[in-house]
PyMOL Python script that loads the backbone (N, CA, C, O; Angstrom):
from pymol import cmd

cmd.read_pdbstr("""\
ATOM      1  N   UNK A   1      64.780 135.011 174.184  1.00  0.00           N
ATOM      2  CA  UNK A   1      64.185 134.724 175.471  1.00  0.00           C
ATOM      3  C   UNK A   1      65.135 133.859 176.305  1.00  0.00           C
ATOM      4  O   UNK A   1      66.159 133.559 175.692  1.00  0.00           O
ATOM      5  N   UNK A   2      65.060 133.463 177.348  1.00  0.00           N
ATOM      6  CA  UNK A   2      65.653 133.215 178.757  1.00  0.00           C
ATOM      7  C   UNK A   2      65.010 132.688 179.453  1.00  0.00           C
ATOM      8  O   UNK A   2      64.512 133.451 180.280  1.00  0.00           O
ATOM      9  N   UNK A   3      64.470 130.704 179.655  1.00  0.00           N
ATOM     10  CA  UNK A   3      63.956 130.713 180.765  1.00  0.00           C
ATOM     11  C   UNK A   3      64.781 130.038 181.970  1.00  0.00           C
ATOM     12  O   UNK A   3      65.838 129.426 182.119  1.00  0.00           O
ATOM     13  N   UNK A   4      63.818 130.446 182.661  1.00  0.00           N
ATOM     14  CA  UNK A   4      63.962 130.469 183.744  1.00  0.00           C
ATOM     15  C   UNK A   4      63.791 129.268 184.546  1.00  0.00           C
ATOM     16  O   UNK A   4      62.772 128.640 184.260  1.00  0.00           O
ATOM     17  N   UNK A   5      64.501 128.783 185.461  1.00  0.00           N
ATOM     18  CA  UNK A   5      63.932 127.752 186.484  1.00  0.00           C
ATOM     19  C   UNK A   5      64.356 127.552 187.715  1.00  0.00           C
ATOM     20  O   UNK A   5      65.532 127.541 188.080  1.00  0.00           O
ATOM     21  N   UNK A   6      63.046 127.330 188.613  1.00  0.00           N
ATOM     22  CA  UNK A   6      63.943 127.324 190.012  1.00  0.00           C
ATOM     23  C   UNK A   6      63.266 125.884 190.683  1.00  0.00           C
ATOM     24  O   UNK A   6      62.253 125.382 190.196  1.00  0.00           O
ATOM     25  N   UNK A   7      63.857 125.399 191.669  1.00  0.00           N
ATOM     26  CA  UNK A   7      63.995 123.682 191.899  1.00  0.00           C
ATOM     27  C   UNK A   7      64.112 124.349 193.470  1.00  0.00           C
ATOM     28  O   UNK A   7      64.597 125.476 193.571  1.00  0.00           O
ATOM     29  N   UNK A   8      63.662 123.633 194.674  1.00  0.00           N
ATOM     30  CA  UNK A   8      63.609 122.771 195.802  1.00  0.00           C
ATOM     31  C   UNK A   8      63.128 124.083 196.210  1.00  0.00           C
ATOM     32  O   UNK A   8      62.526 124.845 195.453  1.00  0.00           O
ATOM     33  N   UNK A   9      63.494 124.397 197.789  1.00  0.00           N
ATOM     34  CA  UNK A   9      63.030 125.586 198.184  1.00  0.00           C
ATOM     35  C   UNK A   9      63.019 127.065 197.564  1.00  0.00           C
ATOM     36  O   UNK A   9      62.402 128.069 197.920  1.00  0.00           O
ATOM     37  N   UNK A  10      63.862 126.861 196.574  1.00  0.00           N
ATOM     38  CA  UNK A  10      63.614 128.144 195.827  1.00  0.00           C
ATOM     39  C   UNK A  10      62.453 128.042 195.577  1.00  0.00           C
ATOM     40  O   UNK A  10      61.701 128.443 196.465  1.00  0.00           O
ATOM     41  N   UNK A  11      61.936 127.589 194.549  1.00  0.00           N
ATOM     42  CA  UNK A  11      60.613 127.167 193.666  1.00  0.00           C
ATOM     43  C   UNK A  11      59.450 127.334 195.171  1.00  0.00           C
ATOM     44  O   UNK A  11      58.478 128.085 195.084  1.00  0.00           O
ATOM     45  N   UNK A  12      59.729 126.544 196.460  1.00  0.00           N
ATOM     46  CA  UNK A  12      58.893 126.399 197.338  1.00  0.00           C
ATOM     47  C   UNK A  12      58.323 127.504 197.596  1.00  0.00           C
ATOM     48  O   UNK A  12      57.103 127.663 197.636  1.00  0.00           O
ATOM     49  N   UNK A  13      59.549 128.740 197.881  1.00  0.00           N
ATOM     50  CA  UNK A  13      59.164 129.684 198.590  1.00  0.00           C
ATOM     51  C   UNK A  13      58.630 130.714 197.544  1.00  0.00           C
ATOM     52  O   UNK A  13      58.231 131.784 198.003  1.00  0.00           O
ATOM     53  N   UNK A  14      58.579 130.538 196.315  1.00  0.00           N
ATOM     54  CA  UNK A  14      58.416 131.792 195.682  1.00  0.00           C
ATOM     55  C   UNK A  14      56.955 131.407 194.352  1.00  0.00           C
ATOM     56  O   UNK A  14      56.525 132.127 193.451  1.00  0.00           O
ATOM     57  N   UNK A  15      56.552 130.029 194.767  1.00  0.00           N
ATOM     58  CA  UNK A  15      55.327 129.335 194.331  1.00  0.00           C
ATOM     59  C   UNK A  15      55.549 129.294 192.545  1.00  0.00           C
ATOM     60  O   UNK A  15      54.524 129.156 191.877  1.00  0.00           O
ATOM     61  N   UNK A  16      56.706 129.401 191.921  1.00  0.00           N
ATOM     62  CA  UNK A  16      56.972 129.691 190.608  1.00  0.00           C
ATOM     63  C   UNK A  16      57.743 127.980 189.653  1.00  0.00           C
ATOM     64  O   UNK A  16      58.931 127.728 189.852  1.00  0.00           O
ATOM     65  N   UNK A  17      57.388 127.579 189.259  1.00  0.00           N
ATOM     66  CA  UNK A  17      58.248 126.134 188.616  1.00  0.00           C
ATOM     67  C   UNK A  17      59.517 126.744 187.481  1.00  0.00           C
ATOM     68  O   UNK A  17      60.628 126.276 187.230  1.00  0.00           O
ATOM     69  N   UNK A  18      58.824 127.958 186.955  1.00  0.00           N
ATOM     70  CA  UNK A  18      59.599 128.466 185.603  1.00  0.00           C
ATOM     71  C   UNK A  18      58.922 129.614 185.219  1.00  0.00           C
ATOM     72  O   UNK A  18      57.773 129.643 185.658  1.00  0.00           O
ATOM     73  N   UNK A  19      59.324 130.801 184.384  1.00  0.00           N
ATOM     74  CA  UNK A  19      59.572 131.453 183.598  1.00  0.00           C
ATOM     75  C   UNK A  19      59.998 132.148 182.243  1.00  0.00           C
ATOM     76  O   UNK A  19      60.772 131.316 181.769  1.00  0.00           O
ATOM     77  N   UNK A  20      59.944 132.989 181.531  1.00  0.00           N
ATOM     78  CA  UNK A  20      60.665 133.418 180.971  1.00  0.00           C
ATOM     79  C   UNK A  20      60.373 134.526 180.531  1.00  0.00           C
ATOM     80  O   UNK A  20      59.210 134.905 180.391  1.00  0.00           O
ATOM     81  N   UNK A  21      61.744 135.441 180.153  1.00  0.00           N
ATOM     82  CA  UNK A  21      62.045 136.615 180.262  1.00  0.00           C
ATOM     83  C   UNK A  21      62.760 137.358 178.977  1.00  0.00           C
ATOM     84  O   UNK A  21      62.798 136.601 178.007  1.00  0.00           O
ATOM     85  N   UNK A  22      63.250 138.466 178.769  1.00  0.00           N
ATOM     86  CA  UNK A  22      63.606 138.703 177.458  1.00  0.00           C
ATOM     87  C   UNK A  22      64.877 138.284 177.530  1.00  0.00           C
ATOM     88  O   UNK A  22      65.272 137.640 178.502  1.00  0.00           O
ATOM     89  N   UNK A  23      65.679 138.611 176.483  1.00  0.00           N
ATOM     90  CA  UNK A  23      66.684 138.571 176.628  1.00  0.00           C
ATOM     91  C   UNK A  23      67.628 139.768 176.644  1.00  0.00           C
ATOM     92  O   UNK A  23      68.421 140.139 175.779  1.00  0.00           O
ATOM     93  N   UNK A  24      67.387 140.207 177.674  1.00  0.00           N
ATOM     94  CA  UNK A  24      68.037 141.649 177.314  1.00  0.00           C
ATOM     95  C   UNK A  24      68.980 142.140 178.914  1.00  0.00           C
ATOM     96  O   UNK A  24      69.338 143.214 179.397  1.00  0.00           O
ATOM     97  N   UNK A  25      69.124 140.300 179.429  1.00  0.00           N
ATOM     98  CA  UNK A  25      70.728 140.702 180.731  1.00  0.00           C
ATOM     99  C   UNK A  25      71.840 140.029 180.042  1.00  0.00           C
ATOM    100  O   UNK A  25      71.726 139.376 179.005  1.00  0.00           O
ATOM    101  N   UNK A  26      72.852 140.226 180.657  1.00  0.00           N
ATOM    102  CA  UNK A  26      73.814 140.044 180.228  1.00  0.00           C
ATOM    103  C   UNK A  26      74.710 139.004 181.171  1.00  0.00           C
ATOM    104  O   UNK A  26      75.638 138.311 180.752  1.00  0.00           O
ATOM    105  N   UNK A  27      74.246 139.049 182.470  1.00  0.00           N
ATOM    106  CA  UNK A  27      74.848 138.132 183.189  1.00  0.00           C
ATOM    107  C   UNK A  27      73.662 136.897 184.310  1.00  0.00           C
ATOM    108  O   UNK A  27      72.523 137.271 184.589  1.00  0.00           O
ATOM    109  N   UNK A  28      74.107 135.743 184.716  1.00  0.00           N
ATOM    110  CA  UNK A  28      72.817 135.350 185.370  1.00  0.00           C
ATOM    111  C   UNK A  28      72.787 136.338 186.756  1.00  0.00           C
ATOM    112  O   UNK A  28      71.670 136.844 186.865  1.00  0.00           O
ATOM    113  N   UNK A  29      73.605 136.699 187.714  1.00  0.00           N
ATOM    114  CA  UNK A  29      73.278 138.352 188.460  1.00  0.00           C
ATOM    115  C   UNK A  29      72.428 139.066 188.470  1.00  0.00           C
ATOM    116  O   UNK A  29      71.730 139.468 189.401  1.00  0.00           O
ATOM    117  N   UNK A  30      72.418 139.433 186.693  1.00  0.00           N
ATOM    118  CA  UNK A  30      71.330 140.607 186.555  1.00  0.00           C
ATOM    119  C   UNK A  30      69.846 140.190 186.741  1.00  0.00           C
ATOM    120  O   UNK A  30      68.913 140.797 187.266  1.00  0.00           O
ATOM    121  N   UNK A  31      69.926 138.691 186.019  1.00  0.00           N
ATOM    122  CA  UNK A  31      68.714 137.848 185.970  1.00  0.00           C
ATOM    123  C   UNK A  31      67.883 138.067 187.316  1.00  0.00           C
ATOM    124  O   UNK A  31      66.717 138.454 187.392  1.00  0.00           O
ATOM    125  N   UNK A  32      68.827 137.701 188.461  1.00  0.00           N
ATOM    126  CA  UNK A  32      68.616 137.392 190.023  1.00  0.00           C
ATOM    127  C   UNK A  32      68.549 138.263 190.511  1.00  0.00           C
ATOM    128  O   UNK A  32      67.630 138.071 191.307  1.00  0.00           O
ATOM    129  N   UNK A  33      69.013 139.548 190.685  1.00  0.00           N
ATOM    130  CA  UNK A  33      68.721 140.613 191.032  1.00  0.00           C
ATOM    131  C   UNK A  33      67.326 141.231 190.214  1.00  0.00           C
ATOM    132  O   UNK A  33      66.677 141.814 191.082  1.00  0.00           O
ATOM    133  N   UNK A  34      66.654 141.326 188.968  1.00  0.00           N
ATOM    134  CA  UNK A  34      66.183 141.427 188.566  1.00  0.00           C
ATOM    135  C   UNK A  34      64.559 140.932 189.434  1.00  0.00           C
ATOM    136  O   UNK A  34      63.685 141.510 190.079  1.00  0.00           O
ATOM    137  N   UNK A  35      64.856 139.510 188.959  1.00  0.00           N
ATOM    138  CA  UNK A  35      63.653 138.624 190.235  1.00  0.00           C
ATOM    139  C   UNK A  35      63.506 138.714 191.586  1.00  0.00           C
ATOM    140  O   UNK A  35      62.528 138.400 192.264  1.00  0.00           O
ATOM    141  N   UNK A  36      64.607 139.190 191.943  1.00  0.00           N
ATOM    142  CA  UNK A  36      64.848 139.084 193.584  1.00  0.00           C
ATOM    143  C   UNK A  36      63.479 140.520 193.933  1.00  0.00           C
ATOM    144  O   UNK A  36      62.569 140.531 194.763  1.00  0.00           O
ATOM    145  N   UNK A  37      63.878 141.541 192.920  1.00  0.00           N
ATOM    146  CA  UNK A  37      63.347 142.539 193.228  1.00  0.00           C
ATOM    147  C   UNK A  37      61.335 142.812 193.388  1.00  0.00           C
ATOM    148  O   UNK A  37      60.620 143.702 193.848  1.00  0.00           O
ATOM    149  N   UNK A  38      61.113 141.500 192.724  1.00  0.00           N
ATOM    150  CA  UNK A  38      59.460 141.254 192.518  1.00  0.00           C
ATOM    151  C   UNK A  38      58.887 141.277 193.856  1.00  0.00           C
ATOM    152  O   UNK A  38      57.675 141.376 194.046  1.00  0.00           O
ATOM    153  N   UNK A  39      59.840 141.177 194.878  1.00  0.00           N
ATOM    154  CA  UNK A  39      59.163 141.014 196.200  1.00  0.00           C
ATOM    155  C   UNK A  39      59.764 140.010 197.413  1.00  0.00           C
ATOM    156  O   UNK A  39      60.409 138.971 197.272  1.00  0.00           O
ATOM    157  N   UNK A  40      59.386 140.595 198.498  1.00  0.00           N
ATOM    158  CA  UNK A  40      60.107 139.738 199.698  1.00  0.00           C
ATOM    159  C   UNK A  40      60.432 138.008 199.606  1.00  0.00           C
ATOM    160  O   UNK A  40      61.501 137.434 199.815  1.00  0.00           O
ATOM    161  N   UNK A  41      59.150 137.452 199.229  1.00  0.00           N
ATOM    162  CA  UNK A  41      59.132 135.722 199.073  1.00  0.00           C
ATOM    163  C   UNK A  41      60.502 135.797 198.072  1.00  0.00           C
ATOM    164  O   UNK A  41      61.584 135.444 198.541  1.00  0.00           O
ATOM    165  N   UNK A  42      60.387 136.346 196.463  1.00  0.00           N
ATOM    166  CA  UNK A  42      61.619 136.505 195.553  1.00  0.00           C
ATOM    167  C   UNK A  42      62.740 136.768 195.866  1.00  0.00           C
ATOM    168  O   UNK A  42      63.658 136.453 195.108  1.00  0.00           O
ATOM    169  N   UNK A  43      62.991 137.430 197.089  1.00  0.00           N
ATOM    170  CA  UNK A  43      64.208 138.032 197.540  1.00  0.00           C
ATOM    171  C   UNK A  43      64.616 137.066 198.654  1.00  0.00           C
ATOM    172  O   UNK A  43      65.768 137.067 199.089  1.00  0.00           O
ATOM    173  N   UNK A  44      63.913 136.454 198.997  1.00  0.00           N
ATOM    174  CA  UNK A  44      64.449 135.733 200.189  1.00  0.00           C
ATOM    175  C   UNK A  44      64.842 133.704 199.313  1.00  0.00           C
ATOM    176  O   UNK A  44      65.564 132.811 199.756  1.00  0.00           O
ATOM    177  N   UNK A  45      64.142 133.730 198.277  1.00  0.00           N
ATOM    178  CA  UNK A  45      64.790 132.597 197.845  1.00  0.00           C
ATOM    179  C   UNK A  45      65.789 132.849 197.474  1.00  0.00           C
ATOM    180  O   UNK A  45      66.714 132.139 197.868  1.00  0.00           O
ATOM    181  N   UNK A  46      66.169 134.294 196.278  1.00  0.00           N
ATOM    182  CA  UNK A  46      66.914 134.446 195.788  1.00  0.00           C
ATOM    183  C   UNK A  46      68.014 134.811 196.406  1.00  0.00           C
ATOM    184  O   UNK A  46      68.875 134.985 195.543  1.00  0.00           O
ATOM    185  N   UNK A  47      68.540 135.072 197.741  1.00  0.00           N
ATOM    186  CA  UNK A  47      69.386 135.796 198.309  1.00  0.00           C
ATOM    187  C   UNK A  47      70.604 135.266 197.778  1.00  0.00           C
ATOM    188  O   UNK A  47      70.892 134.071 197.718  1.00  0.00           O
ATOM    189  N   UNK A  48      71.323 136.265 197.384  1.00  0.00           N
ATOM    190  CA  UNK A  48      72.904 135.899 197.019  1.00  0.00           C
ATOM    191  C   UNK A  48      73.704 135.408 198.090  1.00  0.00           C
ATOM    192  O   UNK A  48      73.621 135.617 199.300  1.00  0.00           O
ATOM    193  N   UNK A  49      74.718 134.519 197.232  1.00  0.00           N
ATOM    194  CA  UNK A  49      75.327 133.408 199.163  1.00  0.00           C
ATOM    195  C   UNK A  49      74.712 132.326 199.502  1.00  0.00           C
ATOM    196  O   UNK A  49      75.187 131.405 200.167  1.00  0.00           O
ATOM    197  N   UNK A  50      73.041 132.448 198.807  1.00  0.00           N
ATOM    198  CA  UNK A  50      72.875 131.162 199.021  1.00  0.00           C
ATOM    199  C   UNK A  50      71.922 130.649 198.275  1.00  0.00           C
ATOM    200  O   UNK A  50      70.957 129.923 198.516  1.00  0.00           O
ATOM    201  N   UNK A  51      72.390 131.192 197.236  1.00  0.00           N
ATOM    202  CA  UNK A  51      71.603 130.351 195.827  1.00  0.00           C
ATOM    203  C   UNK A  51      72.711 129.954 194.914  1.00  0.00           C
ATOM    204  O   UNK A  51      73.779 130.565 194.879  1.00  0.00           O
ATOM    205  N   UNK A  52      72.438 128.924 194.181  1.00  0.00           N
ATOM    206  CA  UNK A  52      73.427 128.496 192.825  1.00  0.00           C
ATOM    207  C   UNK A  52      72.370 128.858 192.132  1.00  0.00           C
ATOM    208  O   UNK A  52      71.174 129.107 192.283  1.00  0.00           O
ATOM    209  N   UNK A  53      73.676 128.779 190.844  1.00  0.00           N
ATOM    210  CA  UNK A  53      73.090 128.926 189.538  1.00  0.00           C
ATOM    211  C   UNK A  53      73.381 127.848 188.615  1.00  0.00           C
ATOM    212  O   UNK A  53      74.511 127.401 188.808  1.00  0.00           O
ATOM    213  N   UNK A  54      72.667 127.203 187.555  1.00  0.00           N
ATOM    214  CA  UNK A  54      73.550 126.451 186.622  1.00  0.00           C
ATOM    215  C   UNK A  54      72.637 127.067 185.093  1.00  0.00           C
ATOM    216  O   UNK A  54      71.430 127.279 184.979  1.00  0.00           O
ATOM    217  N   UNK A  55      73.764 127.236 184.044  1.00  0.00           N
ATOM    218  CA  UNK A  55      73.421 127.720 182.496  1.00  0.00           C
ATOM    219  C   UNK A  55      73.249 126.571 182.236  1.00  0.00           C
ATOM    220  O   UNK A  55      73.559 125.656 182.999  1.00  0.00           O
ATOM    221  N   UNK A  56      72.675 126.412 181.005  1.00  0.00           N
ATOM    222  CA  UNK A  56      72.251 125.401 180.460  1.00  0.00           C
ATOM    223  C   UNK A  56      72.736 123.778 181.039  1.00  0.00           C
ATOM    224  O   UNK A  56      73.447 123.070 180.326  1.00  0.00           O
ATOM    225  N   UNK A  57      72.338 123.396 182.166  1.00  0.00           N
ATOM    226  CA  UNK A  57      72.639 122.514 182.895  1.00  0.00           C
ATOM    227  C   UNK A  57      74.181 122.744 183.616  1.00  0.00           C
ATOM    228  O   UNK A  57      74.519 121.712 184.196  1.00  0.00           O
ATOM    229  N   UNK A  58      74.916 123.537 183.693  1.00  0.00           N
ATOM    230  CA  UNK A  58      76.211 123.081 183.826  1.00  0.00           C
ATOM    231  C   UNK A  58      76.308 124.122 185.221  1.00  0.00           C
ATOM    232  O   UNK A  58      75.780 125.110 184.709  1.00  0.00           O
ATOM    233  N   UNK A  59      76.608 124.521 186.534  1.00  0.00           N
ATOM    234  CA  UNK A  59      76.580 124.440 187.226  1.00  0.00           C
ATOM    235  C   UNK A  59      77.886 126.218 187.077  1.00  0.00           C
ATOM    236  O   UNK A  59      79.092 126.107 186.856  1.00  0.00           O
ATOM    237  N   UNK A  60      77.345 127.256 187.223  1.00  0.00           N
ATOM    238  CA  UNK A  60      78.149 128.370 187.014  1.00  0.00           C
ATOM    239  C   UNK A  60      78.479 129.455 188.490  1.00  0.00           C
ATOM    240  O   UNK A  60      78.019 129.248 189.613  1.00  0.00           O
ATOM    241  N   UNK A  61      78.951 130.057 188.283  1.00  0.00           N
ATOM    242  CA  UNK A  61      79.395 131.379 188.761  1.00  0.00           C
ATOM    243  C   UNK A  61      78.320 132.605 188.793  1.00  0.00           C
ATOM    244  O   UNK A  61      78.264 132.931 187.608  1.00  0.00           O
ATOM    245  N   UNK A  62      77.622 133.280 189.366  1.00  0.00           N
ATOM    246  CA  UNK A  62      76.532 133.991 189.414  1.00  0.00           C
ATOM    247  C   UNK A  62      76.727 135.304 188.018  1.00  0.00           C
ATOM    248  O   UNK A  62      75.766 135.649 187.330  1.00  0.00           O
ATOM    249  N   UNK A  63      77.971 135.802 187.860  1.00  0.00           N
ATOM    250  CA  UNK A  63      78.511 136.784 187.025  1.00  0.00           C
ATOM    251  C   UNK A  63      78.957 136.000 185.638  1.00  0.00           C
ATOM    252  O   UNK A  63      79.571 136.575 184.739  1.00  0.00           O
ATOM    253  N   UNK A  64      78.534 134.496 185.580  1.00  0.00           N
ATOM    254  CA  UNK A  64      78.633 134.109 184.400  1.00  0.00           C
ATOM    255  C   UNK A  64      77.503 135.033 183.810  1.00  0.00           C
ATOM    256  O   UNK A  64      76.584 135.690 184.298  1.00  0.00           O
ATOM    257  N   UNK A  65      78.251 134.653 181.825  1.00  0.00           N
ATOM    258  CA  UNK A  65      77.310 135.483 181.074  1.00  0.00           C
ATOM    259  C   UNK A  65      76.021 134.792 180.440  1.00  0.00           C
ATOM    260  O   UNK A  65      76.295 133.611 180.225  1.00  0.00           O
ATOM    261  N   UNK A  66      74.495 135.151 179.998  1.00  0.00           N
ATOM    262  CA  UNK A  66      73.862 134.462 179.480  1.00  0.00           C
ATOM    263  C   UNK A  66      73.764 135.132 177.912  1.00  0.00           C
ATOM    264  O   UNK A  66      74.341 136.133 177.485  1.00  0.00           O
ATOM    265  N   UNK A  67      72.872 134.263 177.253  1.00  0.00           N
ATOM    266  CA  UNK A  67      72.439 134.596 175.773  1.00  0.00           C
ATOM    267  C   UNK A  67      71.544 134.061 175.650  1.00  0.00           C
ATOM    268  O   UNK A  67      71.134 133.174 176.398  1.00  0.00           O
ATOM    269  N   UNK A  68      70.909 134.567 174.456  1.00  0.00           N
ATOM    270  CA  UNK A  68      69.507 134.375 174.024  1.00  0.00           C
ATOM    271  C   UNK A  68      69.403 132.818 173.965  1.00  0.00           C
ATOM    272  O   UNK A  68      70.394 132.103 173.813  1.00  0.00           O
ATOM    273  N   UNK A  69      68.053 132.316 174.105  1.00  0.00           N
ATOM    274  CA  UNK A  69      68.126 130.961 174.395  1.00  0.00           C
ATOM    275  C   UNK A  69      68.759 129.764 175.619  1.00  0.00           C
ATOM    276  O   UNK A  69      68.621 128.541 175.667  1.00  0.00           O
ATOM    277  N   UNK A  70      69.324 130.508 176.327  1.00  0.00           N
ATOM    278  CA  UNK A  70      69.628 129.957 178.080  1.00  0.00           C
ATOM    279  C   UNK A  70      69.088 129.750 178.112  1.00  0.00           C
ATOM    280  O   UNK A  70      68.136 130.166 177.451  1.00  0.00           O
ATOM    281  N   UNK A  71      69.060 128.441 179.303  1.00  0.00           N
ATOM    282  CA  UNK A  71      68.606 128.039 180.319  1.00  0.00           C
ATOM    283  C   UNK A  71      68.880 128.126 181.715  1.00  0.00           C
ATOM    284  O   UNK A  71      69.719 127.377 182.214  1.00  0.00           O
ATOM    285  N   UNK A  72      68.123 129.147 182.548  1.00  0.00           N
ATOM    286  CA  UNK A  72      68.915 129.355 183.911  1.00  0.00           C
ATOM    287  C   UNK A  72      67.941 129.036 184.938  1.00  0.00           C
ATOM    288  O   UNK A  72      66.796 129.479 185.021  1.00  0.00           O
ATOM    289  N   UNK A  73      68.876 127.731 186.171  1.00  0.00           N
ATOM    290  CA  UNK A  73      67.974 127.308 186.907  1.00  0.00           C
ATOM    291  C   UNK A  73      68.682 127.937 188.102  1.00  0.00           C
ATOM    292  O   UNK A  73      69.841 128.332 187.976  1.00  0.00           O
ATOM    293  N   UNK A  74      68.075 128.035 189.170  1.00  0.00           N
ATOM    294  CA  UNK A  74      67.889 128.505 190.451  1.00  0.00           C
ATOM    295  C   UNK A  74      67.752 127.883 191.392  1.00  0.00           C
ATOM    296  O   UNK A  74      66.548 127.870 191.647  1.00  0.00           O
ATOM    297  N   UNK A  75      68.268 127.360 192.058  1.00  0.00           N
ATOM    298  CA  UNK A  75      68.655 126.472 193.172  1.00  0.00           C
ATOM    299  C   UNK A  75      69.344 126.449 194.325  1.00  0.00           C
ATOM    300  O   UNK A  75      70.565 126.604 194.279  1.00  0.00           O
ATOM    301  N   UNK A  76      68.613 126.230 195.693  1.00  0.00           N
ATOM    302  CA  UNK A  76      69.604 126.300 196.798  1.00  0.00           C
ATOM    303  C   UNK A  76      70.817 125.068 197.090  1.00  0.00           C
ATOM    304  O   UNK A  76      70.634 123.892 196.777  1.00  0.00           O
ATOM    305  N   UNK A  77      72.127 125.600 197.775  1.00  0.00           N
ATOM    306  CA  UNK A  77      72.964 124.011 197.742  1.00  0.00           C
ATOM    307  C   UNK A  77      72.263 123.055 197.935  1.00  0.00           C
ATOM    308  O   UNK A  77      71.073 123.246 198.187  1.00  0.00           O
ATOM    309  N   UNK A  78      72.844 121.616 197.867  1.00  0.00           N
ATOM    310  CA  UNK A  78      72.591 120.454 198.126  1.00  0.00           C
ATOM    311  C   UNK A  78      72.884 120.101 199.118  1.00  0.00           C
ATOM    312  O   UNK A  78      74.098 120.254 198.988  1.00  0.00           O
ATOM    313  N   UNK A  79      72.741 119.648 200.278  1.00  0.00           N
ATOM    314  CA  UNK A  79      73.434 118.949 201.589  1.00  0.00           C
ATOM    315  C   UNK A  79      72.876 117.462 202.048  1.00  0.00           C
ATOM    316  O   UNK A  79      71.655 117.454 202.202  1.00  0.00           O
ATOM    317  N   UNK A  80      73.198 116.851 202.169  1.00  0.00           N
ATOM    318  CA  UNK A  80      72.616 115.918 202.756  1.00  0.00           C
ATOM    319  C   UNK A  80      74.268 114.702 203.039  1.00  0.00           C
ATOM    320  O   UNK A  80      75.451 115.019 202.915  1.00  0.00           O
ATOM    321  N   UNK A  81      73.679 113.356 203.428  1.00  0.00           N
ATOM    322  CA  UNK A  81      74.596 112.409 204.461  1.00  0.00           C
ATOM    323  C   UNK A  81      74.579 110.765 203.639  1.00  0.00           C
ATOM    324  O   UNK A  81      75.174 109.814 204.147  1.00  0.00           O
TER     325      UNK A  81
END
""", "prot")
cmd.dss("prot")
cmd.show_as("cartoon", "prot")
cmd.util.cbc("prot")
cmd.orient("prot")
C-alpha cells in the first residue's frame, strides 16, 4: 500500500486529509495522474506545474519512483515574506 497525503490547498480543495492506495504505480506521476482523474476539484489541486511532491518526507521530482510502503504527500509551493 501507498498512502497518500495532501496539505494546504490541495487537501482544501479536494476535502481529502489522506488516503491509500495499492501499490501497483511505479512513479509518484502515475499516483497524480491517477487522482487527478477522480474529478474536476482532484484535477484542479492536482494540476501538474503546480503541485510538489515529497516521498517519504524528502521533497522529490514528480517521475521519482515509489514502493510499497511510501509515503506520498501532495502539496502546493510555499511562498510567503
Amino acid at each position: 500500500m501507498l498512502t497518500i497525503l495532501f496539505f494546504a490547498q490541495t487537501r482544501e480543495l479536494i476535502g481529502v486529509d489522506s488516503l491509500a492506495l495499492p501499490s501497483t504505480f511505479t512513479t509518484a506521476e502515475q499516483v497524480r495522474q491517477h487522482l487527478a482523474e477522480k474529478g474536476e476539484h482532484w484535477q484542479l489541486a492536482l494540476e501538474k506545474g503546480k503541485i510538489l511532491v515529497a516521498i517519504n518526507q524528502t521533497l522529490m521530482p514528480l517521475d521519482s519512483c515509489v514502493n510499497a510502503g511510501d509515503e506520498i504527500a501532495f502539496f502546493p509551493p510555499v511562498t510567503g515574506g
